[in-house]
N, CA, C and O atoms as a Tinker XYZ file with bonds, in Angstrom:
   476  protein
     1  N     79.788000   17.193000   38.189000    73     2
     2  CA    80.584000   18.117000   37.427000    64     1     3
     3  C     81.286000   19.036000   38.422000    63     2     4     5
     4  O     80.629000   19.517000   39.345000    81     3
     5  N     82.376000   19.263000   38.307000    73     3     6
     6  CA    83.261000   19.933000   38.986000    64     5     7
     7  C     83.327000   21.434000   38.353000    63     6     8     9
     8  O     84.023000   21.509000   37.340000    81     7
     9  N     82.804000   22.457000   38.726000    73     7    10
    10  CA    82.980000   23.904000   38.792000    64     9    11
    11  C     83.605000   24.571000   39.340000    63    10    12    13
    12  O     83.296000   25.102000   40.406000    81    11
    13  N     84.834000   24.731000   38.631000    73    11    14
    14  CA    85.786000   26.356000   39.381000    64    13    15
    15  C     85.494000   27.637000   39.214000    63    14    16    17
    16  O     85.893000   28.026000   38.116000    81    15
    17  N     84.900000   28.561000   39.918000    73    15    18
    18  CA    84.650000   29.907000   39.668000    64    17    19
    19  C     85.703000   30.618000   40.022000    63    18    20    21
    20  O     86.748000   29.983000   40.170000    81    19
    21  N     85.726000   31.874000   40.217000    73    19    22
    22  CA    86.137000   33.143000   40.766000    64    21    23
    23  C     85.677000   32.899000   42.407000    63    22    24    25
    24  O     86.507000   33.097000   43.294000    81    23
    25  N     84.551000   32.540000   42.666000    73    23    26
    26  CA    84.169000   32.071000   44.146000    64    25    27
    27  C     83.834000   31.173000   44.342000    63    26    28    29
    28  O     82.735000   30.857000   44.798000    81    27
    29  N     85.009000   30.295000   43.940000    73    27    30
    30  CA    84.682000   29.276000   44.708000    64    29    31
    31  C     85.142000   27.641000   43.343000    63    30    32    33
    32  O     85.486000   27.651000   42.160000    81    31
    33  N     84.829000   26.186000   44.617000    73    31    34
    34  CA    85.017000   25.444000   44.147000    64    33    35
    35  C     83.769000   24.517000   44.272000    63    34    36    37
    36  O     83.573000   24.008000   45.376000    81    35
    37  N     82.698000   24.181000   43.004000    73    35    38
    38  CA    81.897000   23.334000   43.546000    64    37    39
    39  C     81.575000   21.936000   42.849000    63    38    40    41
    40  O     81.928000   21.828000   41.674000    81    39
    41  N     81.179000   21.264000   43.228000    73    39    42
    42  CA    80.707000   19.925000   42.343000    64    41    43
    43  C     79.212000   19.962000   42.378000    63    42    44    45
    44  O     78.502000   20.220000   43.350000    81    43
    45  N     78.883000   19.689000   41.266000    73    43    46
    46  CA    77.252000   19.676000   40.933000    64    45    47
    47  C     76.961000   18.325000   40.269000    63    46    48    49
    48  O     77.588000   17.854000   39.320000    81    47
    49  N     75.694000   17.651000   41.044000    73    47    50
    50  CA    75.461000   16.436000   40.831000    64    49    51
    51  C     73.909000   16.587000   40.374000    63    50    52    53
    52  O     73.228000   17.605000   40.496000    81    51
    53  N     73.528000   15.416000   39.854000    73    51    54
    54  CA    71.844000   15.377000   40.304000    64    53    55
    55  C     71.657000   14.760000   41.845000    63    54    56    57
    56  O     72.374000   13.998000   42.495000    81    55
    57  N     70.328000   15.445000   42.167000    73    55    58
    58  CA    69.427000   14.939000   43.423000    64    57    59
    59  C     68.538000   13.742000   43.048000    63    58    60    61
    60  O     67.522000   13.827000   42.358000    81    59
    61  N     69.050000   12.598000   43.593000    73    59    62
    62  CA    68.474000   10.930000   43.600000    64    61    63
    63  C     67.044000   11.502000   43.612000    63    62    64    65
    64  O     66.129000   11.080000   42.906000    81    63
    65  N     66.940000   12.766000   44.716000    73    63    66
    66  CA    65.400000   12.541000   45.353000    64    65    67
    67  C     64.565000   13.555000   44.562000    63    66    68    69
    68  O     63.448000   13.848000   44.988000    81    67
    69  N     65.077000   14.155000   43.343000    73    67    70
    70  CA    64.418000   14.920000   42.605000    64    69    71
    71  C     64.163000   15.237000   41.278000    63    70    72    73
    72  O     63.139000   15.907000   41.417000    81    71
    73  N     64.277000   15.226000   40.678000    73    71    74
    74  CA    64.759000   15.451000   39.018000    64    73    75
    75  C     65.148000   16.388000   38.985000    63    74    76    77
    76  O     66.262000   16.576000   38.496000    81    75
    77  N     64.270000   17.570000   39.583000    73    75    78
    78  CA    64.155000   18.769000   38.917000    64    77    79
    79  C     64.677000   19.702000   39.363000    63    78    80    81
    80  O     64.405000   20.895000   39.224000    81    79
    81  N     66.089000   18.815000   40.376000    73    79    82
    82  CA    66.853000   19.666000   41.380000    64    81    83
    83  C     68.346000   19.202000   41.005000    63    82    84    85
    84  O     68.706000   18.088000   40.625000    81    83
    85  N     68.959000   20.122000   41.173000    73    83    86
    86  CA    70.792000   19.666000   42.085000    64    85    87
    87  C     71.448000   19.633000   42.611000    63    86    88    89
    88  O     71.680000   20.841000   42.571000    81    87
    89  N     72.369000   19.163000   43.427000    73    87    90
    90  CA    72.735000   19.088000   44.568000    64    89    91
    91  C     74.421000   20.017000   44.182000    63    90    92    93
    92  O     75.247000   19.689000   43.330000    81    91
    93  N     74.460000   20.739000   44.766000    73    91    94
    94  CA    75.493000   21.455000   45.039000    64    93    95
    95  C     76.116000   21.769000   45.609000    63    94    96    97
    96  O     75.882000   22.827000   46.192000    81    95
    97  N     77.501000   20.980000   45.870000    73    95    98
    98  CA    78.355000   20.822000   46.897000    64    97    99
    99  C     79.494000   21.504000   47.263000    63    98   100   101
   100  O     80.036000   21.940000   46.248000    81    99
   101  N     80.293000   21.881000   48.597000    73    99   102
   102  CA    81.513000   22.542000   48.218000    64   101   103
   103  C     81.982000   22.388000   49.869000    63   102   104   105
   104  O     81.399000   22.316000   50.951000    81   103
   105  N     83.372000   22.385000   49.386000    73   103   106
   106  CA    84.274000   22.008000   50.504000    64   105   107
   107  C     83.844000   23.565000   51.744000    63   106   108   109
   108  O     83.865000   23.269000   52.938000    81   107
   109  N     83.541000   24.871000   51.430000    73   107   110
   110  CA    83.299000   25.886000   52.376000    64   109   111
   111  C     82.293000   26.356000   51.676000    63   110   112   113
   112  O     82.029000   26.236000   50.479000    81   111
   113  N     81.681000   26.976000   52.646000    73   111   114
   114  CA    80.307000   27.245000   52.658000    64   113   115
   115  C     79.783000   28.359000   51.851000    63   114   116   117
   116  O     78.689000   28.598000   51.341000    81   115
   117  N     81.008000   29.010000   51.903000    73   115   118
   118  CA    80.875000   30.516000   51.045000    64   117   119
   119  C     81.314000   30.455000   49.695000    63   118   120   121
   120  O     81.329000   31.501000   49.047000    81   119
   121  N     81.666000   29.411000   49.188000    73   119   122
   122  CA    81.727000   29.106000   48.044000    64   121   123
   123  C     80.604000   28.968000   46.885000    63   122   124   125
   124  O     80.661000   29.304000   45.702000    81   123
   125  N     79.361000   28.238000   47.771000    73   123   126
   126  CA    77.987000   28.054000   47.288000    64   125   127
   127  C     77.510000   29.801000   47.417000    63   126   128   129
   128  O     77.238000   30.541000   46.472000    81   127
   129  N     77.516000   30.149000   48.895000    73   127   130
   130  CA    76.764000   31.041000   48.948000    64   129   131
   131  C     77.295000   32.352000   47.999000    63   130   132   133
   132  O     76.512000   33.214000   47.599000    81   131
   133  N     78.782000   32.362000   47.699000    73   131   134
   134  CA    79.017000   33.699000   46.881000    64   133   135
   135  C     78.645000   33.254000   45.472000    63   134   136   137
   136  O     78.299000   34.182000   44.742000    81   135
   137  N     78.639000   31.966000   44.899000    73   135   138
   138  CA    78.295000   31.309000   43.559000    64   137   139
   139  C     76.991000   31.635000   43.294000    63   138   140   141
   140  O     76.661000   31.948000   42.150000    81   139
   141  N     76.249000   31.605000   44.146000    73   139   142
   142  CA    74.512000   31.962000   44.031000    64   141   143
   143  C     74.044000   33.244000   45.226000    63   142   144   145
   144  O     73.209000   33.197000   46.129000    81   143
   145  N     74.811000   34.169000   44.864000    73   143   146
   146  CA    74.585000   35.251000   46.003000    64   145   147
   147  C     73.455000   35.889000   45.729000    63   146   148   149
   148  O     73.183000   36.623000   46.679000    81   147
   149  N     72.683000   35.958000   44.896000    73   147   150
   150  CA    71.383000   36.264000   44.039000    64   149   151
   151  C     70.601000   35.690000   44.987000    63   150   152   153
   152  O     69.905000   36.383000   45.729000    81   151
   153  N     70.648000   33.985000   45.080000    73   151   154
   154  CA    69.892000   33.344000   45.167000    64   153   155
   155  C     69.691000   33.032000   46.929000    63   154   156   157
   156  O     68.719000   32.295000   47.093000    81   155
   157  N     70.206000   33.323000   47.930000    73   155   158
   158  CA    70.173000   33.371000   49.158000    64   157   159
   159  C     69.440000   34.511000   49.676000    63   158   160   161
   160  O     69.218000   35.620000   49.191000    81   159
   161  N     69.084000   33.918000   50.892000    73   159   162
   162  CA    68.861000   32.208000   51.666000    64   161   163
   163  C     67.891000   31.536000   50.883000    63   162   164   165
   164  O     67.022000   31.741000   51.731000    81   163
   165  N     67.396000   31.033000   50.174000    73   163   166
   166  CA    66.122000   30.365000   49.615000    64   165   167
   167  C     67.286000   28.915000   49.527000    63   166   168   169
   168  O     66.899000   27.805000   49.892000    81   167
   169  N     68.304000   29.081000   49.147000    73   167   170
   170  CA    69.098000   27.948000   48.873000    64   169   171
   171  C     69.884000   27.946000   49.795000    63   170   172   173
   172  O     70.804000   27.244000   49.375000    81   171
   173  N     70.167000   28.311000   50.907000    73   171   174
   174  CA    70.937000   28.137000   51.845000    64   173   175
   175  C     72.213000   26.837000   52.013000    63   174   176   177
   176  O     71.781000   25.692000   51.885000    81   175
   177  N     73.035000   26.921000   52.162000    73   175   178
   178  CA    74.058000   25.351000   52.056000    64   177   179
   179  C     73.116000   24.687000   53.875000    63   178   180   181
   180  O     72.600000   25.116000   54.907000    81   179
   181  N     73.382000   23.703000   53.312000    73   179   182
   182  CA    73.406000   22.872000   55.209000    64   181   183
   183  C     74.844000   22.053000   55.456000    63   182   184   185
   184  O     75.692000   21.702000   54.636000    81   183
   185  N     74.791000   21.908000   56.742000    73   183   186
   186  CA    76.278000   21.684000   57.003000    64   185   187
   187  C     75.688000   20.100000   57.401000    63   186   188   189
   188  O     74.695000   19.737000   58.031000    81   187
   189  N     76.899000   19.284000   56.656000    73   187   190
   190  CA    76.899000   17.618000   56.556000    64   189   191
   191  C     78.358000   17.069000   56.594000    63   190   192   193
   192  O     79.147000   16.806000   55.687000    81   191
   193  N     78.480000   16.955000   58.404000    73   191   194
   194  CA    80.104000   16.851000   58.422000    64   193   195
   195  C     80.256000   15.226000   58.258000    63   194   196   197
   196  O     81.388000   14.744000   58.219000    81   195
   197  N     79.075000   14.378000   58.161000    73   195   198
   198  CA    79.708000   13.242000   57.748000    64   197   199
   199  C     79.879000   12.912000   56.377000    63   198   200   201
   200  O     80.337000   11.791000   56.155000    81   199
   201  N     79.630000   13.592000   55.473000    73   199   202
   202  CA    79.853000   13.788000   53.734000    64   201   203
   203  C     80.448000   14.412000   53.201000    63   202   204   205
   204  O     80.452000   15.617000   53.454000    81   203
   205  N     81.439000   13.722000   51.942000    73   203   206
   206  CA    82.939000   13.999000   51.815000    64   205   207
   207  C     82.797000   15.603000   51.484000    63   206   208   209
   208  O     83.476000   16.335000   52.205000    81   207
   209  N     81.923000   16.282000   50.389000    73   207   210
   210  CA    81.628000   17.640000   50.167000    64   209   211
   211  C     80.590000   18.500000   51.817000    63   210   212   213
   212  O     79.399000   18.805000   51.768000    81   211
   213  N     81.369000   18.660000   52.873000    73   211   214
   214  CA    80.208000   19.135000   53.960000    64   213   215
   215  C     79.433000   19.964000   53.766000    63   214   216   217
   216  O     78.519000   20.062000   54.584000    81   215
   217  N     79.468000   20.743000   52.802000    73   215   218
   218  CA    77.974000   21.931000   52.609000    64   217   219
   219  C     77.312000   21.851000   51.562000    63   218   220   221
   220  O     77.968000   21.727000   50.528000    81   219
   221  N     76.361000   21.877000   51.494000    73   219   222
   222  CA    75.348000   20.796000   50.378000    64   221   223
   223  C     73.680000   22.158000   50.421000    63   222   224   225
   224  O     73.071000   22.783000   51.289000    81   223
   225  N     73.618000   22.004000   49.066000    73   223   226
   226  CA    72.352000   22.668000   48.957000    64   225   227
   227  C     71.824000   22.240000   47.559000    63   226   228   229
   228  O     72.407000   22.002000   46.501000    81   227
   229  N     70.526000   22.227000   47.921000    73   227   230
   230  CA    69.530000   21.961000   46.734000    64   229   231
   231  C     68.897000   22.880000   46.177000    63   230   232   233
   232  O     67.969000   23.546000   46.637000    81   231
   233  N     69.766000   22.976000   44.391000    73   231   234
   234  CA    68.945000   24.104000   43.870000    64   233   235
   235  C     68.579000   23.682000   42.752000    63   234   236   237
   236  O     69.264000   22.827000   42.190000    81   235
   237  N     67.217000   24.262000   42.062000    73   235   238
   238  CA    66.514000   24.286000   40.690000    64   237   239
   239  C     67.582000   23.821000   39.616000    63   238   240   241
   240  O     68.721000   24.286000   39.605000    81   239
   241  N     67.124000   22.847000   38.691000    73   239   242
   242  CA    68.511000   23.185000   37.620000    64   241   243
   243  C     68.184000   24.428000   36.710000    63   242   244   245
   244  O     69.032000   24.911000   35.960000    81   243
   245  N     66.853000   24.933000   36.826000    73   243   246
   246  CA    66.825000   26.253000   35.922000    64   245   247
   247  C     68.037000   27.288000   36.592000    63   246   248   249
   248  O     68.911000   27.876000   35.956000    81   247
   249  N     67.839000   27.314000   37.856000    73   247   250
   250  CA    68.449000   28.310000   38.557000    64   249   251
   251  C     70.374000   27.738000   38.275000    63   250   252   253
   252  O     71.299000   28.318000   37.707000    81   251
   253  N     70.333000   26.978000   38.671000    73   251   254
   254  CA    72.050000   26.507000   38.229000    64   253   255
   255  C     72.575000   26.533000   36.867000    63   254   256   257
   256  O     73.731000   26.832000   36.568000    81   255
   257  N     71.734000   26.233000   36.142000    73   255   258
   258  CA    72.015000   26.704000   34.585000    64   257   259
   259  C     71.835000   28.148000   34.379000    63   258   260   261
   260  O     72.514000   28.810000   33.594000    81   259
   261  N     71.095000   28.509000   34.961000    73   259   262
   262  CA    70.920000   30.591000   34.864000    64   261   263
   263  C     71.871000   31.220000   35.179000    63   262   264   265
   264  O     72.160000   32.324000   34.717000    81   263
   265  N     72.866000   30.232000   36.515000    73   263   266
   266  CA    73.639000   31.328000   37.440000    64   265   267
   267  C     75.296000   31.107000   36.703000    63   266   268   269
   268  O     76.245000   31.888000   36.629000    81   267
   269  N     75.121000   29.679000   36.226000    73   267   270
   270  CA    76.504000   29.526000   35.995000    64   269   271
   271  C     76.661000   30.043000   34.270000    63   270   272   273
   272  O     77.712000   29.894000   33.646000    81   271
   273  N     75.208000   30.760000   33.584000    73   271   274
   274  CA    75.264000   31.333000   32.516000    64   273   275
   275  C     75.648000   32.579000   32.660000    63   274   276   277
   276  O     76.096000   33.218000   31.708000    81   275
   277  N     75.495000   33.177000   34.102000    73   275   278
   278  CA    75.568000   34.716000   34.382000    64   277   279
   279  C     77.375000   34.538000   34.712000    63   278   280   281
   280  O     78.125000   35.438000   34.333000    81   279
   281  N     77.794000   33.615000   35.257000    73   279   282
   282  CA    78.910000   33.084000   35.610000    64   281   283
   283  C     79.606000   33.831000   34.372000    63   282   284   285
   284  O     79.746000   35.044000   34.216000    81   283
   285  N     79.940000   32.945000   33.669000    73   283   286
   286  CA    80.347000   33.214000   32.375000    64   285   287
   287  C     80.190000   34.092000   31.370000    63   286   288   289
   288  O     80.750000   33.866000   30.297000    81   287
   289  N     79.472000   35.138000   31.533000    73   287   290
   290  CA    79.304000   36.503000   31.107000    64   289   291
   291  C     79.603000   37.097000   31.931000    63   290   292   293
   292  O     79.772000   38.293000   31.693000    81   291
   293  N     79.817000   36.635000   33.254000    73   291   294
   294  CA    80.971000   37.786000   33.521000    64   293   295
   295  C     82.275000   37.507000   33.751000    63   294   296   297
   296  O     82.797000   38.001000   34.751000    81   295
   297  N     83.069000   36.637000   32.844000    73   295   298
   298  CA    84.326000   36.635000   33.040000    64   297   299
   299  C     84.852000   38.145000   32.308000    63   298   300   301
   300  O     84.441000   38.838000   31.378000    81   299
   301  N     85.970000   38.220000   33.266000    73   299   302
   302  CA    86.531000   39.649000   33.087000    64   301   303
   303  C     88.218000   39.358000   33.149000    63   302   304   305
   304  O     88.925000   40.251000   33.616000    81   303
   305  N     88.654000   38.476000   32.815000    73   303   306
   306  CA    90.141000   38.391000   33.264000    64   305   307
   307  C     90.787000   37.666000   31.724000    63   306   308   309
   308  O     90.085000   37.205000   30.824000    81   307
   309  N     92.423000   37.731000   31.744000    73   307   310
   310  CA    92.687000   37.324000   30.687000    64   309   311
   311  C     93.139000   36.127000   31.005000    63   310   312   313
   312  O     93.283000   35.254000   30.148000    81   311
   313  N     93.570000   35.844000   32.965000    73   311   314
   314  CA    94.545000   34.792000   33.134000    64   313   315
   315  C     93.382000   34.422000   34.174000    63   314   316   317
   316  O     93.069000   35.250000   35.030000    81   315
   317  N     92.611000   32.920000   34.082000    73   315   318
   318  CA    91.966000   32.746000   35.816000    64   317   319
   319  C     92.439000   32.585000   36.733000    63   318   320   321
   320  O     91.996000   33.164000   37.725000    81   319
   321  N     93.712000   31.607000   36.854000    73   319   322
   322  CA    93.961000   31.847000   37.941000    64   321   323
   323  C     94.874000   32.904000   38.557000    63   322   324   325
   324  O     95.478000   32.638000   39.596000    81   323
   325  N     94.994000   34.041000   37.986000    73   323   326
   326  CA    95.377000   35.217000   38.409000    64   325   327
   327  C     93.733000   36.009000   38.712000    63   326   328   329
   328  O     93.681000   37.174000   39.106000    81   327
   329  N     92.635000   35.286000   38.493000    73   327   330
   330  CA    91.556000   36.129000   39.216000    64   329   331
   331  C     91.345000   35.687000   40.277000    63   330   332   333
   332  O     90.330000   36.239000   40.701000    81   331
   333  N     91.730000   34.975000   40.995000    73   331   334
   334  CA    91.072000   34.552000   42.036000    64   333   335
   335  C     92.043000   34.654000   43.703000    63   334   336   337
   336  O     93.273000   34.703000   43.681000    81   335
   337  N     91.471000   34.668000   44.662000    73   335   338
   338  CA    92.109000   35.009000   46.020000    64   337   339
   339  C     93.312000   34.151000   46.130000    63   338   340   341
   340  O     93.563000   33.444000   45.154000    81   339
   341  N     94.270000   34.085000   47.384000    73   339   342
   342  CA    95.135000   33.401000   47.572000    64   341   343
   343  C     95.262000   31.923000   47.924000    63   342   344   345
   344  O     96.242000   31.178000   47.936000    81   343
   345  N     94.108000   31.745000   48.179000    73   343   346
   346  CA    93.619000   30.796000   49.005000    64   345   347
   347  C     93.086000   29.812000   47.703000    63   346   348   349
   348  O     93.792000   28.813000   47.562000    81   347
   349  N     92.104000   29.920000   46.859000    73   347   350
   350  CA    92.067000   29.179000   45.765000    64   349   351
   351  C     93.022000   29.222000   45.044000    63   350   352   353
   352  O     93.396000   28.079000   44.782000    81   351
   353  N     93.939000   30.388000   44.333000    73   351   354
   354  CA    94.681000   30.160000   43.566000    64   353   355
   355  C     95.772000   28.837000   43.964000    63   354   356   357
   356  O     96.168000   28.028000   43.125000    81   355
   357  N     96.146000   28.818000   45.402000    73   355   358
   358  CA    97.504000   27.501000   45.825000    64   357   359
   359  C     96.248000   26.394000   44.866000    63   358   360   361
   360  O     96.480000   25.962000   43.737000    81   359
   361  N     95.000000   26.129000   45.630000    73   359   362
   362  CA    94.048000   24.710000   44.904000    64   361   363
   363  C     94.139000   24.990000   43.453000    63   362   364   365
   364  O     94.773000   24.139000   42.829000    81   363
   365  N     93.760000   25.772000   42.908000    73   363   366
   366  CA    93.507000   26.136000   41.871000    64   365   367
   367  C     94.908000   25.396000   40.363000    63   366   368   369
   368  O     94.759000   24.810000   39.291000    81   367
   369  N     96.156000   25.905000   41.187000    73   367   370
   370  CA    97.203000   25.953000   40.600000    64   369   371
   371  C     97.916000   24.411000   40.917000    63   370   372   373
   372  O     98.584000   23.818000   40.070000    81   371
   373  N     97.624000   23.839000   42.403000    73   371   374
   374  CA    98.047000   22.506000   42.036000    64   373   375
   375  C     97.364000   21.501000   41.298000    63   374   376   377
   376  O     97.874000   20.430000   40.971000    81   375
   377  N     95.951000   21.939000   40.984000    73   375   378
   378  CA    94.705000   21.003000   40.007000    64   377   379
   379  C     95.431000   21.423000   38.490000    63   378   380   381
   380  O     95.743000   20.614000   37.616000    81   379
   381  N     95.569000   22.589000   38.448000    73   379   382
   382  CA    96.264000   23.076000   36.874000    64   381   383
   383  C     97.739000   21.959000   36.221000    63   382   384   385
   384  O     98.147000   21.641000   35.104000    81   383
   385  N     98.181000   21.642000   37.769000    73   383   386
   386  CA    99.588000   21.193000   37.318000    64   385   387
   387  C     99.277000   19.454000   37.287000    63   386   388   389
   388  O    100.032000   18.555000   36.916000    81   387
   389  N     98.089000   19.386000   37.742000    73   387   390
   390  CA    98.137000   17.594000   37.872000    64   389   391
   391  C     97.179000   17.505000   36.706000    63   390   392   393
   392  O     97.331000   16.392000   36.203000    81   391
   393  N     96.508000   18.008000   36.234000    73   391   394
   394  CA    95.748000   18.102000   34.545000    64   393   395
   395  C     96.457000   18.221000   33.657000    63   394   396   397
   396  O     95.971000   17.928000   32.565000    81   395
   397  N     98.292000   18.817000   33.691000    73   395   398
   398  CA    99.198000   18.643000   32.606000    64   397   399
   399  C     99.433000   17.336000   32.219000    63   398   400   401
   400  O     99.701000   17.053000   31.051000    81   399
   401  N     99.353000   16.509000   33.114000    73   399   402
   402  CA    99.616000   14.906000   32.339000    64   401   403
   403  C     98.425000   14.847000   31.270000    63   402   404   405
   404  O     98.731000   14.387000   30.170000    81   403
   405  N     97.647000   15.090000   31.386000    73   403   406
   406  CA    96.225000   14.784000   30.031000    64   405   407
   407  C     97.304000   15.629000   29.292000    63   406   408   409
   408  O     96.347000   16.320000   28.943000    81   407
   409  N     98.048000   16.051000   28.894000    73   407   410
   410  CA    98.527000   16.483000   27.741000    64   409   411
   411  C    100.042000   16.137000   27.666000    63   410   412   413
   412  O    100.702000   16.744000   26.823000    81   411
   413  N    100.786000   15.035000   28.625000    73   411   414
   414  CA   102.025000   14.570000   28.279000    64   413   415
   415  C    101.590000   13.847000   27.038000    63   414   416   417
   416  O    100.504000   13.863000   26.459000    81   415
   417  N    102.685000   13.219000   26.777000    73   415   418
   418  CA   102.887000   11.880000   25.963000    64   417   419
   419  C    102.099000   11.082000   25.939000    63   418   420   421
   420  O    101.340000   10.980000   24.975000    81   419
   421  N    102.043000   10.304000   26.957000    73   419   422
   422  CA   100.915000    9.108000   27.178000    64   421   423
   423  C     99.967000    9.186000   27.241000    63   422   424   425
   424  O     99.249000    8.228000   26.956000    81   423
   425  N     99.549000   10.179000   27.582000    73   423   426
   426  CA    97.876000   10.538000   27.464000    64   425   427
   427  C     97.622000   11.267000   26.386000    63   426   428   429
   428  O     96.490000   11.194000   25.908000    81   427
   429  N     98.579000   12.094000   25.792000    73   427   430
   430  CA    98.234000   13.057000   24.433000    64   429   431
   431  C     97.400000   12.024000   23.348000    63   430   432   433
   432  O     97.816000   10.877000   23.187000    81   431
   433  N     96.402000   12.433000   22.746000    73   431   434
   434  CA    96.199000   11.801000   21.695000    64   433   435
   435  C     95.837000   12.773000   20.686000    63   434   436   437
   436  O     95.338000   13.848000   21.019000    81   435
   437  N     96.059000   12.462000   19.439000    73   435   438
   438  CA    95.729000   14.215000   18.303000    64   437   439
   439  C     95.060000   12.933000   17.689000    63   438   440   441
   440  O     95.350000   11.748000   17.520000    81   439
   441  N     93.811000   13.954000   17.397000    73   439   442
   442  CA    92.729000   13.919000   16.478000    64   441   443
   443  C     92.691000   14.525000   15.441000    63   442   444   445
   444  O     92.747000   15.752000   15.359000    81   443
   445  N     92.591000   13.748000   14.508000    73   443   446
   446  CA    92.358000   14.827000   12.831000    64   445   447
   447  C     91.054000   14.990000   12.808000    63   446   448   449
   448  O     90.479000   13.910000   12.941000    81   447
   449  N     90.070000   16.241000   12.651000    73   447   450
   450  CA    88.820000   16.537000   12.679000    64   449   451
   451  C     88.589000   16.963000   11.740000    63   450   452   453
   452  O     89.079000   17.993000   11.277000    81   451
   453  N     87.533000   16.041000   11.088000    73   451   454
   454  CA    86.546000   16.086000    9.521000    64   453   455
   455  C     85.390000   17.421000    9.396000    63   454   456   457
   456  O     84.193000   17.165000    9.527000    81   455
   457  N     85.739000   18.496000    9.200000    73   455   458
   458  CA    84.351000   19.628000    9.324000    64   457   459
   459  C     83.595000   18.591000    8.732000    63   458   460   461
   460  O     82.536000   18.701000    9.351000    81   459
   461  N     83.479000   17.868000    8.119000    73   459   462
   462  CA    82.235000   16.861000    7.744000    64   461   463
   463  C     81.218000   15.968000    8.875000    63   462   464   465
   464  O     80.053000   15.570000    8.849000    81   463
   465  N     82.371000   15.899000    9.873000    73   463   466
   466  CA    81.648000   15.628000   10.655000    64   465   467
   467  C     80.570000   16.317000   11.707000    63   466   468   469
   468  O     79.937000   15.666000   12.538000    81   467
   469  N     80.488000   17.565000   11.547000    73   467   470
   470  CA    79.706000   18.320000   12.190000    64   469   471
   471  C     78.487000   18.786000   11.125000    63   470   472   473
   472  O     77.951000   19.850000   11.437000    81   471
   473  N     78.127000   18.323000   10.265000    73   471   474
   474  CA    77.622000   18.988000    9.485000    64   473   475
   475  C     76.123000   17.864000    9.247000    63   474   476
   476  O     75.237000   18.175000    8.451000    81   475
């Protein structure tokens, strides 16, 4: 799963070697560490320059579900990518513009939704 914060950009996978862990990846290092600034050093990133994400840390999924719940109680903005530094916003804003095709033509699809079906 791909996570954009306010700090940062990360992908969160499961750990092959754990259940009860996840692996949490991110192109810079301070991305993890400001995402879980609570949670350092106990989770420290390690640096893995032969793997496509190089900073990698293994954390609890209680703790990744806790942090990215605190995440989201504290959004404070009306526009995201007007919250974020200069440096994510360029990433930020060319991912925004290549996700507009899921909503051209060819990819648009409209769904008529049955409240029956949730019920």
């Amino acid at each position: 799963m791909w996570v954009f914060t306010k700090h940062g950009l990360l992908s969160i996978v499961e750990n092959a070697n754990d259940k009860k862990t996840l692996l949490v990846r991110a192109r810079q290092c301070h991305h993890i560490t400001d995402n879980f600034k609570g949670y350092m050093p106990k989770y420290l990133p390690k640096y893995s320059p032969d793997r496509d994400y190089h900073w990698r840390s293994v954390i609890d999924k209680e703790i990744v579900a806790k942090r990215l719940t605190e995440i989201i109680l504290e959004i404070d903005y009306p526009n995201f990518k007007n919250s974020v530094d200069s440096d994510l916003k360029t990433v930020y804003g060319e991912v925004w513009g290549v996700a507009m095709a899921l909503q051209k033509d060819k990819y648009a699809r409209v769904t008529i939704v049955n409240i029956d079906d949730f019920e």
